[in-house]
PASEVO-218625 format. One record per residue (C-alpha): y, x, z; residue in one letter. Coordinates in steps of 0.25 Angstrom, whole numbers, plus 2048, in hexadecimal, padded with zeros to 3 digits. Layout:
residues N
YXZa...
***
This chain:
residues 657
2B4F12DC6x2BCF1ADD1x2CDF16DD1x2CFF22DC7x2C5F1FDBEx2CAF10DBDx2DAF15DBCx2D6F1EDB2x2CFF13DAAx2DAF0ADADx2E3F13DA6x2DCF15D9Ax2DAF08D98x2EAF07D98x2E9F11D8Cx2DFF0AD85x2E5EFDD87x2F3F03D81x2EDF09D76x2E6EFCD72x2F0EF3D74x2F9EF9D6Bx2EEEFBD5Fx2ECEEFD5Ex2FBEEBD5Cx2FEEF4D53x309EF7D5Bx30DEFED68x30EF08D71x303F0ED76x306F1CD7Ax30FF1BD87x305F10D8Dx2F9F1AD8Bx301F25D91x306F1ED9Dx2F8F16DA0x2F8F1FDAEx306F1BDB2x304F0DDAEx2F5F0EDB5x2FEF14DC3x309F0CDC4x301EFEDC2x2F5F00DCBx2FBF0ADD6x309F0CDD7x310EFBDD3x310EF1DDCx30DEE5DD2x306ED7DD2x301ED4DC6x2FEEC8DCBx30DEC5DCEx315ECDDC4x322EC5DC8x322EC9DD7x32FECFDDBx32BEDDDE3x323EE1DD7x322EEFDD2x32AEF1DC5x325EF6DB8x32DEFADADx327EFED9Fx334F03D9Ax32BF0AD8Ex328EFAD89x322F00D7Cx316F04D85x314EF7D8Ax305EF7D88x305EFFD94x30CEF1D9Ex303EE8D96x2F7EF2D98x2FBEF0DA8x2FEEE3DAAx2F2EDFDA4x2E9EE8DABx2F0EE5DB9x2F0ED6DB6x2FCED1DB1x2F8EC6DAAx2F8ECFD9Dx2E9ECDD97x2E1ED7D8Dx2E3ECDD82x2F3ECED85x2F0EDDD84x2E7EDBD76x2F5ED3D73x2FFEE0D74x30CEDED69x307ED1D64x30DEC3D64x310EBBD71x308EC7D77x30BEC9D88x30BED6D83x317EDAD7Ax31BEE8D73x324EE9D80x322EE3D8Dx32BED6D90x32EED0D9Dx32CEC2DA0x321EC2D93x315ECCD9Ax312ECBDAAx316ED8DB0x321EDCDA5x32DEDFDAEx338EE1DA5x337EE0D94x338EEED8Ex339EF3D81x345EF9D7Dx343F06D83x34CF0AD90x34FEFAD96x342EF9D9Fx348F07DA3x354F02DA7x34FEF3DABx347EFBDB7x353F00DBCx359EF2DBDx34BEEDDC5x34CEFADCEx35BEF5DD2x357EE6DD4x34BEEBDDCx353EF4DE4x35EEEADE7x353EDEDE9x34EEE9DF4x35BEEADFBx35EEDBDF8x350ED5DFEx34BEDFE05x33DEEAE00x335EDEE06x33AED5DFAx33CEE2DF0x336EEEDEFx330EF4DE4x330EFDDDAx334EFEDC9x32BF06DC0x32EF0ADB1x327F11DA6x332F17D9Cx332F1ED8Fx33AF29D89x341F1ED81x344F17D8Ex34CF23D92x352F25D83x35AF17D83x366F16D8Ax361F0BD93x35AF15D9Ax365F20D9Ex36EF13DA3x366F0EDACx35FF1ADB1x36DF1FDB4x36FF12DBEx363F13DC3x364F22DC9x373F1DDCCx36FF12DD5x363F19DDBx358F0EDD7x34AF13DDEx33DF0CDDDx33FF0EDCDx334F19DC6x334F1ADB8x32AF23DB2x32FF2ADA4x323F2AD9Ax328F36D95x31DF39D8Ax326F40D7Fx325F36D74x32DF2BD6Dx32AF24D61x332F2DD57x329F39D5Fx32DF44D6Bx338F41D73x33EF4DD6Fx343F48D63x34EF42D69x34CF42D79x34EF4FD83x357F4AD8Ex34FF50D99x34CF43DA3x34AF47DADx356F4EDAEx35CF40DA9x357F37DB3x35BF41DC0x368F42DBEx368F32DBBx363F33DCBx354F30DC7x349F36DD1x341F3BDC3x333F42DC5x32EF4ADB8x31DF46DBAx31AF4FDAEx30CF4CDA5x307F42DB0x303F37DA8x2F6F36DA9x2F5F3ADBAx2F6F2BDC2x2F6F32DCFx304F3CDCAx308F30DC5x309F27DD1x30CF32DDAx319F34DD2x31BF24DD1x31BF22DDEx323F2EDE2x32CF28DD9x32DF1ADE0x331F20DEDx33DF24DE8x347F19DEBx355F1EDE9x353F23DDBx34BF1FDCFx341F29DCAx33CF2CDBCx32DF31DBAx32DF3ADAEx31FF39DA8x319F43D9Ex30EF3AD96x306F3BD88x30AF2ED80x2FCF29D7Ax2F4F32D83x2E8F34D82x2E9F30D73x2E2F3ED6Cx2EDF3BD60x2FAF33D66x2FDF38D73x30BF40D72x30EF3AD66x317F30D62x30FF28D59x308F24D69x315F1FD6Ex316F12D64x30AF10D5Bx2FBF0BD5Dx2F2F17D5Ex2E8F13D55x2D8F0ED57x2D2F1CD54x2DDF23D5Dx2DCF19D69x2CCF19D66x2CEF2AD68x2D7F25D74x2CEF1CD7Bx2C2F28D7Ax2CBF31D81x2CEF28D8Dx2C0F23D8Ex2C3F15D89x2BAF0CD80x2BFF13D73x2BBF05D6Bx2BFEFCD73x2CDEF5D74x2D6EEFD80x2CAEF6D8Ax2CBEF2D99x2C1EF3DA2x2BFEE8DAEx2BFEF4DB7x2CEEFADB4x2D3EEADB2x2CFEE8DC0x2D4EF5DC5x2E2EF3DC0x2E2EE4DC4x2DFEEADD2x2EEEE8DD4x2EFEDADD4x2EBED7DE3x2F1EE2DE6x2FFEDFDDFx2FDECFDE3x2FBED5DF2x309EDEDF3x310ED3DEEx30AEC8DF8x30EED3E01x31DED2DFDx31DEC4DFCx318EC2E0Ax326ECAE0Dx32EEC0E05x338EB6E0Bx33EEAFDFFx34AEABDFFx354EA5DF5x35EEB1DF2x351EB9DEFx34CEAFDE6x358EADDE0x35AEBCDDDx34BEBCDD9x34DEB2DCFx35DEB9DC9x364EACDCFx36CEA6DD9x36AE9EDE5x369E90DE5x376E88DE2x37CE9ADDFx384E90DD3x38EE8ADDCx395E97DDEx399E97DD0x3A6E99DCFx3B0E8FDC7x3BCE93DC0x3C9E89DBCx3CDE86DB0x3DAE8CDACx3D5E9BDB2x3D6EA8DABx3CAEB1DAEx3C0EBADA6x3B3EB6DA6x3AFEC3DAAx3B6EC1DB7x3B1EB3DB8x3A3EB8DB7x3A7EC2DC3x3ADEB6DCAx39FEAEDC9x397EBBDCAx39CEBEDD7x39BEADDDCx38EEAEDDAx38BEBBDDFx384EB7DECx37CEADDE7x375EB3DDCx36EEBDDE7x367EC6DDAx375ECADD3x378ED6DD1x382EDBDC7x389EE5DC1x392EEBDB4x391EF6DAAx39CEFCDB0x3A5EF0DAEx3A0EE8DBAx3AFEE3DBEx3B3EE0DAFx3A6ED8DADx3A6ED1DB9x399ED5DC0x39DEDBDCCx398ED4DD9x3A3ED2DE3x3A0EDBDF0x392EDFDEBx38DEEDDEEx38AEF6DE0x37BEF9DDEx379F09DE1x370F14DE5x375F11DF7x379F02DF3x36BEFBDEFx372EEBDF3x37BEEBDE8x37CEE0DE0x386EE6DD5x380EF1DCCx38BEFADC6x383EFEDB6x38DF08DB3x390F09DA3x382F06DA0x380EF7D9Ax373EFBD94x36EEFEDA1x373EF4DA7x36DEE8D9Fx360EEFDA0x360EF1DAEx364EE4DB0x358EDEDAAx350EE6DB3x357EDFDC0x355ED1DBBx347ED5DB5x344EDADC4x349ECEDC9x350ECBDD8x35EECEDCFx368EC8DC6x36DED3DBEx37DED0DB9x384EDCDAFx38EEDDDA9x397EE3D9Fx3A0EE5D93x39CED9D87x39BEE4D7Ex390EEDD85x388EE2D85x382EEAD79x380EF8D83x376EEDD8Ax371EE6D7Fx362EEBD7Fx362EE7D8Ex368EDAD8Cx35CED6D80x352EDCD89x356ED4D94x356EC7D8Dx347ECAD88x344ECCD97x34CEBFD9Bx353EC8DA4x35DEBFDAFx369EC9DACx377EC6DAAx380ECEDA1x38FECCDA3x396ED2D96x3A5ED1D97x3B0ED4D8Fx3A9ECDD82x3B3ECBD7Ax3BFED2D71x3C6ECDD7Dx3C3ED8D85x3D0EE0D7Ex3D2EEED7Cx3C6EF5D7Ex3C4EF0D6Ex3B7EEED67x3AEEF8D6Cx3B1EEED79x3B2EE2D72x3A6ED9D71x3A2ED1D63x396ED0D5Fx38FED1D6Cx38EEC1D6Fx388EBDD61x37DECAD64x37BEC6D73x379EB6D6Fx36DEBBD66x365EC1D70x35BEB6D74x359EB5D84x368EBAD87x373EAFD8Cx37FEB3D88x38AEAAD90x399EADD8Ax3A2EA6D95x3ADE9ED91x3B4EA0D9Dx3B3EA0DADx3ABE96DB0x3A2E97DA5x3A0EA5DA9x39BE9EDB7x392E95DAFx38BEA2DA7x38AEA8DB5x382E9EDB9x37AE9DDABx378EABDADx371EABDBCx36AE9EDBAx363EA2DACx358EA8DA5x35AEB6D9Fx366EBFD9Cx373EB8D9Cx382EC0D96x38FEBAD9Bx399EBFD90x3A6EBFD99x3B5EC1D94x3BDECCD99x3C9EC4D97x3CDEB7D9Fx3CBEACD98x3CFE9DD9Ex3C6E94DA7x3C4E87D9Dx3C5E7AD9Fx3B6E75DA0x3B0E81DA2x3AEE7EDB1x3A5E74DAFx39EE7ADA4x391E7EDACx387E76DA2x38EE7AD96x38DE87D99x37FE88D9Cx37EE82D90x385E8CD88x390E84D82x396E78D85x3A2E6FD82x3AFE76D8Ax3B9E6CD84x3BAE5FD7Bx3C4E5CD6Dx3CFE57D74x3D2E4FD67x3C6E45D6Ax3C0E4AD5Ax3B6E57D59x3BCE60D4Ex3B8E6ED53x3AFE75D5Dx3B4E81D63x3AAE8AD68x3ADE96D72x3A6EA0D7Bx3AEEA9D86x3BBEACD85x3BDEA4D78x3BBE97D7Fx3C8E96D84x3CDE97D75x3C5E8AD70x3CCE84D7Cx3D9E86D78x3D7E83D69x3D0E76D6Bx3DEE73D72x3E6E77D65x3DCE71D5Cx3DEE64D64x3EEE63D61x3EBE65D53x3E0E58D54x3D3E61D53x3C8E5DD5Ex3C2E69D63x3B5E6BD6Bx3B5E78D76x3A8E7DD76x3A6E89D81x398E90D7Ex395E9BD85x385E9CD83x37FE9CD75x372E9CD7Ax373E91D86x37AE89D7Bx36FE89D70x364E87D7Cx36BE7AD7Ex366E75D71x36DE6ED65x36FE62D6Dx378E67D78x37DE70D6Dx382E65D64x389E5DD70x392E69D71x393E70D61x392E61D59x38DE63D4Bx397E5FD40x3A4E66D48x3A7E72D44x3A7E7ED4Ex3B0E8AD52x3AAE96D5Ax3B4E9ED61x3B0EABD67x3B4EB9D67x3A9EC1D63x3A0EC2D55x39DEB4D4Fx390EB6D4Cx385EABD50x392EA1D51x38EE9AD45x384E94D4Ex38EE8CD55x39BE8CD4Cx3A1E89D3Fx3AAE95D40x3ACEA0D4Bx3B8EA7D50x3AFEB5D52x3B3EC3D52x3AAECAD48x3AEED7D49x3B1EE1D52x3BFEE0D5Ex3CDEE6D5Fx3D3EEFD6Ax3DDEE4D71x3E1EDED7Bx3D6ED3D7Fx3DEEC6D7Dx3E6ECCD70x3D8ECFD68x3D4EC0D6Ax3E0EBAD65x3DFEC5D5Ax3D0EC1D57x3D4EB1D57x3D0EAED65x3DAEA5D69x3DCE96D6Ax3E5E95D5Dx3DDE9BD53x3D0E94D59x3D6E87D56x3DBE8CD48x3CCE8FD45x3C7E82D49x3D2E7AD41x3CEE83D36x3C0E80D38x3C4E70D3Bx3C9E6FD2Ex3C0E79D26x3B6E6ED2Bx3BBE62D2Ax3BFE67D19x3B1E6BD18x3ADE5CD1Bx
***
């Protein structure tokens, strides 16, 4: 067979095997994957630079599904190129313990880049991987990084939010070496698009400052296709958008153009009519020939030979690997900083203070604010701002756009080479909430720094006043969530945060709250999520008081009332759920002992607290415009009534026995 004979075969085998997969799971998408074969076909055998063989190395291509429902189309290429993916893993599409989910996920199928699924965050994680590849660029040198980001996108993509905010940054800062290319096929699942979608694009995307190329009805011509492709990669000071005019469910004599293509099986007898028109055995399932595996798996030596070729220019050294790996340099620990007991200061401001020690020794960092970068701490002393002349930045200015931003920050830590820091408002934390849940799916090494967290932050009243927010974000599996109690705790969670696994939020006050006694030393405890700050006093145990934040200091002062009045009262600090329950009930019990009762003290719904406490001070409904310090006081948040509740709770206890 002559190359287009063999491509040509290769592509239909793409449509054969995502028509197939699909039937047999009763379940999937298999219109958009046999529409985009060709551009799949093209950008995995002549235009990525990619080695299957090595799908970790660092100067890789990216590609981007953004449209995750067709994900038959990624697990039809990264089995035939040689991922690892196997046909059975095909035959296993949608089923239990499958490498080959509804959605790709990252870190779970070789070759999966970044976890899509809810439409528009692969759109906006690639802008993320385009800004670390472009700072690693200017950082490192083209030598170390120098490649480019593909993404396949979807008229849903552009409909959510996501989308619109991080495009906006993306033409705002100039990224080049990003080509997307719009599947624009006319079809959502409820039917045409003109049921609810007639922005005109293109339009949309140049006045964001996009190089944007309408391609027209060019979805089936591989020779248009990577002429536009390429075209589009040489443009290095914009990002470009390929609009492509495709057939869903072509060639399907009865489902192409329609929705009932976009997300259900075709059905035997239609793929059966299917496979007769593309020349397929129309009885036979999950068909590939030897001839079009080994064609595709042509770009193993070639991809294993670009990358020995980059390797071979390689000096390592340890800021590269540190930044490679989201860390800091050995013995980077020691520049934490240490605060005195008897201080005044914000946490917010104290993680600014250990942000900015630690600055030059965490060579990755980069960080950033939605628009709040000096109330939440973030700013980097001295550090230029990332922009379209200015590609050495390490502070990233996200504008109002937190959704963006947690997405695109998944897309830094997911490319690698960067530590992603963002930050803003407690209470926005719900603009990035998709984001944040997609990110600890992905075990994405972001930090989230969310300040203002409490009714303490005043004035601006309940529409700014966070309560519910802690119990929802301590229910999402695979986020930390560290609530400092003050300064140096916040130092601690700074260091939790670089050195672990996965997304970490630091939930900051906006008021100062006092440096305690112990806390300097409390490096273990913190890490271990809760710990003992202070002893009874009285030598007896009576009561536990448990805080988190800015509440600490209020268990404090009450176990110092409690003493006068002759009841012993345990301080516990616990600002980690999760890091607490991982210790197990051993640890657990050294610091809660059963058979005391226990008094949870923090300023925000008292849901989930009956995990840890006999009674809560909680706020379960919603805040009050007022000066910061008068709402806690006016919400019970004070040393006095503290201790009232634990002697109420003493002798409620002690009656009951």
């Amino acid at each position: 067979m002559d190359t287009s004979d063999i491509e040509q075969l290769g592509i239909n085998v793409i449509r054969g095997l995502s028509m197939d997969a699909p039937q047999k799971a009763n379940s999937g998408h298999p219109g958009t994957a046999m529409a985009l074969a060709p551009l799949a076909h093209v950008l995995w055998s002549r235009i990525m630079r990619h080695d299957p063989s090595d799908p970790g190395w660092a100067d890789r291509d990216r590609f981007v599904l953004s449209a995750g429902h067709a994900s038959i189309l990624l697990y039809s290429m990264l089995y035939l190129t040689g991922y690892g993916l196997t046909l059975d893993d095909i035959k296993a599409f949608r089923q239990w313990g499958s490498l080959t989910p509804g959605h790709p996920e990252v870190h779970h199928t070789k070759g999966v880049e970044v976890t899509t699924g809810p439409l528009g965050q692969g759109f906006a994680n690639a802008v993320g991987m385009g800004l670390a590849e472009r700072w690693l660029r200017n950082r490192f040198g083209p030598e170390f990084s120098n490649h480019h980001t593909f993404v396949i996108c979807s008229d849903g993509d552009l409909m959510e939010g996501v989308s619109h905010e991080a495009a906006s940054l993306a033409g705002h800062l100039g990224l080049g070496r990003l080509v997307y290319i719009y599947d624009d096929n006319y079809i959502t699942i409820d039917g045409s698009t003109d049921l609810s979608y007639t922005d005109d694009r293109a339009k949309r995307f140049e006045s964001y400052g996009w190089h944007v190329e309408n391609l027209g009805d060019i979805a089936n011509d591989t020779d248009g296709l990577e002429q536009a492709i390429r075209s589009a990669m040489a443009v290095e000071d914009q990002p470009s958008m390929l609009i492509l005019r495709s057939h869903i469910g072509w060639p399907s004599p009865n489902r192409t153009d329609t929705k009932e293509a976009h997300g259900e099986p075709l059905g035997d007898a239609e793929i059966r009519a299917t496979k007769e028109i593309l020349g397929l055995p129309a009885d036979e399932k999950f068909w590939v020939p030897d001839e079009v595996l080994e064609y595709y798996r042509s770009c193993i030596p070639r991809g294993r030979k670009l990358r020995e070729e980059w390797q071979a220019r390689q000096s390592s050294s340890e800021e590269l690997t540190a930044a490679l790996e989201g860390r800091g340099v050995s013995g980077w620990a020691s520049k934490l900083p240490s605060f005195e007991a008897g201080q005044s200061i914000a946490t917010r401001k104290a993680f600014g203070t250990a942000l900015n020690a630690t600055a030059g020794v965490i060579p990755g960092l980069m960080s950033g604010g939605a628009d709040l970068t000096g109330n939440t701490g973030t700013a980097l002393d001295g550090e230029e701002l990332q922009s379209k002349t200015s590609h050495s930045g390490r502070q990233v200015a996200y504008g109002i756009r937190e959704h963006g931003m947690g997405s695109i920050m998944s897309g830094m830590a997911l490319h690698g080479g960067v530590l992603p820091v963002g930050g803003t408002f407690f209470v926005f934390s719900d603009y990035m909430r998709p984001a944040v849940r997609v990110a600890a799916l992905s075990k994405a090494h972001a930090v989230y720094v969310w300040t203002h967290d409490s009714i303490g932050l005043g004035e601006d009243g309940p529409t700014h006043q966070p309560i519910e927010h802690l119990a929802s974000l301590r229910a999402m599996p695979g986020l930390r969530v560290i609530r400092p109690a003050d300064a140096n705790e916040v130092a601690q969670a700074w260091r939790i945060a670089v050195e672990g696994e996965g997304p970490t939020a630091l939930v900051l006050t906006r008021q100062n709250v006092p440096v305690l006694e112990g806390t300097a030393g409390a490096a273990d405890g913190v890490s271990r999520g809760g710990y003992v700050l202070s002893e009874s006093p009285t030598g007896n145990l009576d009561v536990v008081l448990i805080g988190t934040g800015s509440e600490v200091q209020h268990c404090v002062g009450a176990a110092a009332m409690l003493a006068e009045a002759g009841i012993g009262a345990r301080v516990v600090s616990l600002p980690s759920w999760d890091l607490f329950e991982a210790q197990g009930p051993e640890y657990i019990a050294t610091v809660l002992p059963q058979g005391v009762p226990r008094l949870a003290v923090e300023a925000g719904s008292s849901f989930g607290w009956d995990r840890w406490a006999t009674e809560t001070i909680g706020i379960d409904r919603f805040g009050q415009s007022a000066p910061g310090g008068l709402n806690m006081e006016k919400f019970g948040y004070t040393a006095q009534n503290v201790a009232s509740r634990a002697e109420a709770l003493v002798m409620r206890t002690k009656g009951e026995s």
